[in-house]
N, C-alpha and C positions, 0 to 999 in steps of 0.2 A: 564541446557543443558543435552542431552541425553548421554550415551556412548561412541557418539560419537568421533574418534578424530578431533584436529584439521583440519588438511591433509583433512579427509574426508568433513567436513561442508565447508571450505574453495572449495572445488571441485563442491559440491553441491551449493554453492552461484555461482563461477564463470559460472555452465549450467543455473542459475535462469538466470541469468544476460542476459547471452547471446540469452536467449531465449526471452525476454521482447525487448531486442536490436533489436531480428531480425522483432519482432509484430510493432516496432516504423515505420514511415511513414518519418519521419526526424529526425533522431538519433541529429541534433542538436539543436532542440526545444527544452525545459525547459516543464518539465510535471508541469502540476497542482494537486499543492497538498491539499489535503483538511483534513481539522480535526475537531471533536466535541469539543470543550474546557471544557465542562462538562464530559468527558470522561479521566478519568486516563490516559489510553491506547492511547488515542489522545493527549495528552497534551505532553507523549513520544516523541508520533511521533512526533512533532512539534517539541519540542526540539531538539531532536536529529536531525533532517532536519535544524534550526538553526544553530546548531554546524558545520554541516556541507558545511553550506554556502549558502543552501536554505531557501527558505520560506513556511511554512505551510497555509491557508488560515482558518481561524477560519469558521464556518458553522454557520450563523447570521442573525436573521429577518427572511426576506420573502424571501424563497430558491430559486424562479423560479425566480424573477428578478435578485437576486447574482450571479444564475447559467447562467442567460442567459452573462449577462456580461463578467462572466469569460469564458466561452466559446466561447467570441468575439474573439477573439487571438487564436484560432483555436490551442489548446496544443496537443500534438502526444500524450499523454495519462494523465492518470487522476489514484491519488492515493488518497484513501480516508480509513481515520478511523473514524467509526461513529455509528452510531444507526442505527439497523435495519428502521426504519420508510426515515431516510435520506438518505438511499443508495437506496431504492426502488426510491424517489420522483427524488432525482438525477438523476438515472439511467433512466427514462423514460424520464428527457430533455435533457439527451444526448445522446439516442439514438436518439433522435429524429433530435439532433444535427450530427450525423452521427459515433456515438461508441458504441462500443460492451461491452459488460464487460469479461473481459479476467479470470479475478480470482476473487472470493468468499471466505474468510477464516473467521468463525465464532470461537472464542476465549473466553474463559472466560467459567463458566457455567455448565461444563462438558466438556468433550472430544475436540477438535481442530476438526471442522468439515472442509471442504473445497468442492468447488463448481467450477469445472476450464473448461475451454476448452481446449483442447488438447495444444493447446500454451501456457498453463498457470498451466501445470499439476508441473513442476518445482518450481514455487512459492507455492502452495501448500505443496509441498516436507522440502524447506525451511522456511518455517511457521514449520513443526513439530520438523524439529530441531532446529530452535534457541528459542522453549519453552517460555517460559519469559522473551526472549531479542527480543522478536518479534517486538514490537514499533519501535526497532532501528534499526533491520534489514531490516524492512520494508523502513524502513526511506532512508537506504543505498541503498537500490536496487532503488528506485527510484530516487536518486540522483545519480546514475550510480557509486557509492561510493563503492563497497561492499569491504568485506576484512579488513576495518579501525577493526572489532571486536569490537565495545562496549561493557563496562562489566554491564548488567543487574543490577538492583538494587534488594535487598534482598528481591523477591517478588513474588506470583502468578502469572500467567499470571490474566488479567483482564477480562473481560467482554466489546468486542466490535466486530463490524465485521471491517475486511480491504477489501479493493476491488481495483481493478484495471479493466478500462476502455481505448482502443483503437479506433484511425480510423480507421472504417472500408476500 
């Protein structure tokens, strides 16, 4: 974690939040979440999305059938840790499917890069401060969870991109 305090990250999560909440189309849809199982940083996420009483969806086979599928149930947004190569191929069927990609946070590798749209500049924010608890942060915000605090395990951040996708 950075310097910063409590108070302050806890403040900076509840505007992520709130800002994701206002991009949802039906705050009471269940987002899909997706994750690389060969990824550290995904297998996080999943867990800690477990713990918390959702489910992660492993990223498996043949993407554009899995993807078409799961985007039968029409989710208000899509949370995804993965591979470069898989958030590209996602992301073009579900735009296609009618979402945008709200946030881009490239992790591991060097520096915390981040890629938002204006609705999405918050979660970028929150990526730089939860460091190395970013899987579970991630995990949080999208289970409408934030604030539980996970304590990070004694570790780098990793190497993966997160993304997040809206109806348009």
């Amino acid at each position: 974690m950075s310097g910063l305090s409590r108070r302050g990250f806890l403040a900076s999560v509840a505007v992520a939040s709130a800002a994701l909440a206002g991009g949802r189309v039906e705050a009471a849809t269940v987002p899909l979440l997706l994750h690389d199982p060969e990824l550290p940083a995904g297998r996080r996420f999943a867990t800690r999305a477990h713990y918390l009483g959702g489910q992660a969806v492993a990223i498996e086979g043949d993407r554009v059938r899995q993807m078409q599928a799961l985007l039968a149930s029409a989710p208000a947004a899509i949370f995804g840790v993965t591979r470069r190569s898989d958030e590209l191929l996602i992301g073009e069927i579900a735009a296609e499917a009618g979402y945008r990609r709200m946030a881009l946070v490239r992790h591991g590798n060097g520096p915390m890069m981040a890629n938002c749209a204006s609705d999405g500049a918050s979660i970028a924010k929150l990526a730089q401060l939860s460091d190395a608890a970013w899987p579970e942060a991630f995990a949080e915000l999208a289970l409408d969870k934030m604030g539980r605090c996970a304590v990070p395990p004694d570790s780098k951040m990793m190497p993966a991109l997160s993304w997040v996708m809206i109806r348009r």
